[in-house]
N, C-alpha and C positions, 0 to 999 in steps of 0.2 A: 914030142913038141911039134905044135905043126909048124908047117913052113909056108909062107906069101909066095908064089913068083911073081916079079915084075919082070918087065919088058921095056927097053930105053929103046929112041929112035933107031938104033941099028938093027934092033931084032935081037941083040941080046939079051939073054934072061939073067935076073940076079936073083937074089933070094933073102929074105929078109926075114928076124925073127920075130914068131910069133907076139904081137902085143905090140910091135911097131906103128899098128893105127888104132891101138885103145884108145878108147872112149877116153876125154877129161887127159890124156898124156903131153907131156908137156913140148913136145916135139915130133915132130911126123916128117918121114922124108917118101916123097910119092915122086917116081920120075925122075930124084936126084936133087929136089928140092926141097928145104924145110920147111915146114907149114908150121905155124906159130898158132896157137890158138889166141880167139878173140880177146883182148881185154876188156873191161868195163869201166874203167878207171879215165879213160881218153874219148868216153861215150859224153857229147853233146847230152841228151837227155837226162844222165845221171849226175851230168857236173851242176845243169842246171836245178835238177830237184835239191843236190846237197845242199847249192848255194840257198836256196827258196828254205830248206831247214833252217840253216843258220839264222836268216836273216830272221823266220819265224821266233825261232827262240831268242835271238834277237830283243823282236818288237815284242812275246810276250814278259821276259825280263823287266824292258822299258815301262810296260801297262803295268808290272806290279807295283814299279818303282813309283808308279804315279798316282795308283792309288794308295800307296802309303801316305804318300805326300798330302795328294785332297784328304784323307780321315787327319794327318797333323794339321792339315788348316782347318778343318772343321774345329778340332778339337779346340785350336786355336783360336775359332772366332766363337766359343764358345764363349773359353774364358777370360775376352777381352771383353763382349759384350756383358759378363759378369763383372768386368773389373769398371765398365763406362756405367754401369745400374749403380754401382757401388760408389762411384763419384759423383754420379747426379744427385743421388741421395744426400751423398757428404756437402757436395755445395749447396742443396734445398735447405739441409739442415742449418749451416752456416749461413748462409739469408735468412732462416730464420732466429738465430743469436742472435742475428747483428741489426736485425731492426725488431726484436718483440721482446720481451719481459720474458725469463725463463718460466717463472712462473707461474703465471697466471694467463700467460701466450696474448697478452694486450700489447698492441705496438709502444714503442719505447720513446723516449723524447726525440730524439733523428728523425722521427717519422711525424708525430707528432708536428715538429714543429716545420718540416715538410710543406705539410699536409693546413698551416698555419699560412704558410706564404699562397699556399694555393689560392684557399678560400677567401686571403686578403686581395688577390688579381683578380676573382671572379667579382666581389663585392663590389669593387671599384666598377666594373663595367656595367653593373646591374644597378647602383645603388642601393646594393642591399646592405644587411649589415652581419656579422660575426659575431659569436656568442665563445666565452673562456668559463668552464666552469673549475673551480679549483676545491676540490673534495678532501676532508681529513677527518679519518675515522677517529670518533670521539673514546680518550682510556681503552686504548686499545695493546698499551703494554700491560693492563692489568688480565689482559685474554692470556697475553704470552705465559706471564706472572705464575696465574692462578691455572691455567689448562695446559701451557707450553706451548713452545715451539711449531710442535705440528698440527696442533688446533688452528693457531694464528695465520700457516699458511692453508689453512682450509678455509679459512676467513675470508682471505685475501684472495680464492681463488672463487670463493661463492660472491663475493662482490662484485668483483671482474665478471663473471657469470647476469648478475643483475644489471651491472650497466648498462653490456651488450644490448638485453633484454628491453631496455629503457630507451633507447638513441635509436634515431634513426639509421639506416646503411650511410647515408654522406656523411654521417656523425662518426667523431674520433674519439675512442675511448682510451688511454694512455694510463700507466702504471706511470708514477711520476720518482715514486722512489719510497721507500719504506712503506709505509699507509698511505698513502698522499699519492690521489687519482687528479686527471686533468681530463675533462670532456672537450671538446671542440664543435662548436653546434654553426655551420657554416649557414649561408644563404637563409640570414633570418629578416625578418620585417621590423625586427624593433627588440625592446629588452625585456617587455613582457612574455615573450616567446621564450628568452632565454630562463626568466623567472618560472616559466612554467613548465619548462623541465627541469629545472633546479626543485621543484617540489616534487614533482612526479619521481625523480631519483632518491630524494629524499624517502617518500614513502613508503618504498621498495626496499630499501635498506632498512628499515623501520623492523619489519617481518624476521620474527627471527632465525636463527643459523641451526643446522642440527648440523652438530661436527663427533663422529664417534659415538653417534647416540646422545650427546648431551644438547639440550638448548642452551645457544646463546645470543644475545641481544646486542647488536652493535649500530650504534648511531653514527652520522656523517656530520661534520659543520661544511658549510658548504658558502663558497664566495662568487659574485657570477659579474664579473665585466664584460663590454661588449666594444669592439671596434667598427667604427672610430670616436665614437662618442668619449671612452675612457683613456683613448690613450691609439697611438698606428704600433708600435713597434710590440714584437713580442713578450721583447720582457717588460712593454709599459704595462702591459694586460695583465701579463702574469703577478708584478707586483700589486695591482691593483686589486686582482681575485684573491691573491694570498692575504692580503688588509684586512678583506671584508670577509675570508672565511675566519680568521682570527678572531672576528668582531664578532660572528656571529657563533662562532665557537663559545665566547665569552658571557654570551648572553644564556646560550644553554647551560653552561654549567650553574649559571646563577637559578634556572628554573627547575633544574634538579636539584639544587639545593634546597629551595623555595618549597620543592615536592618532600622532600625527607623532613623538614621540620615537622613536630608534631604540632597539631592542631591548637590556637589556645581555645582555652574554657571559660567561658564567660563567666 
């Protein structure tokens, strides 16, 4: 084994065993004094880098956490602004119940007679006049009768189609209730105006229906008041138009009748 000498301040020599100043040992005595080797653990530079780990992983922890969070909100305003498309719709729809004819998508009496008050304010200022036309499809339960149901609302939806077709944009075209339409012919000059859309729809309705493939032929009687001459109030007009389409319904059927007699023979 080898042997160290050392030398303390007297001059005496002592002797120490081999491996007493190994490399990496956990204790050293040089001169009578212990020698500790360095720690790392009370290093300024390493406590700082530990803490700067932590906090990194830390803040990357945080960032995952937050992008988890932006994709739920994403996800989230996905499907809210799915669920706001899906209401606007539901209330577009619901305005449109609630002021038009399911079936034939013509505005409904609400609107209709809206749309009555308007043209009666405007008139007034202009001294114009307002036109009421009151339309009813002549034997038109015999469509139902003879073709059915869903002929009749084919009918009733190629009609609607023709009005449109017939009236001006400021013009109101209204499903009144079963077969029974109401036009509204605003800012007119007189009742000739009125009379001459009342023919002009009539003629158009004349033309017949292909429903299914089959023709069919549907006539209108048609009654036409005009405010103020007939009457200021709504239902003065309305009962006035319903009179004379009755009247004039009355007459048609006398001239189909007139038509189906057979000829005499002299």
């Amino acid at each position: 084994m080898t042997k160290v000498s050392l030398f303390d301040r007297s001059g005496s020599s002592t002797t120490s065993r081999s491996g007493a100043q190994r490399v990496g040992g956990r204790s050293q005595r040089v001169f009578g004094a212990a020698i500790e080797p360095r720690s790392t653990a009370s290093d300024p530079t390493v406590l700082n880098a530990a803490r700067l780990g932590r906090a990194l992983d830390v803040s990357r922890e945080r960032l995952r956490a937050a992008l988890c969070r932006i994709d739920a909100l994403e996800t989230e305003g996905l499907l809210l602004r799915h669920q706001v498309a899906l209401l606007q719709r539901t209330v577009a729809q619901a305005r449109q119940f609630a002021c038009h004819d399911e079936l034939t998508g013509l505005p409904n009496r609400r609107v209709l007679l809206d749309r009555y008050n308007q043209a009666v304010a405007l008139a007034q200022r202009q001294g114009r006049r307002v036109g009421l036309l009151f339309l009813d499809l002549n034997e038109f339960k015999k469509v139902n009768d003879v073709h059915g149901h869903a002929a009749g609302d084919g009918i009733l939806r190629q009609v609607a189609e023709r009005l449109r077709a017939c009236i001006r944009t400021s013009d109101t075209a209204c499903r009144y209730g079963g077969d029974e339409f109401v036009v509204l012919l605003p800012e007119l000059a007189g009742r000739e105006s009125a009379l001459a859309a009342a023919r002009k729809i009539r003629a158009r309705l004349a033309v017949p229906c292909i429903v299914g493939g089959v023709e069919i032929t549907v006539t209108a009687s048609i009654g036409v008041a005009v405010y103020p001459v007939d009457g200021n109030e709504f239902g003065d007009l309305m009962r006035m138009s319903d009179g004379l389409m009755y009247r004039d319904k009355v007459r048609d059927a006398a001239f189909r009748a007139m038509a189906l007699q057979p000829a005499s023979v002299a």
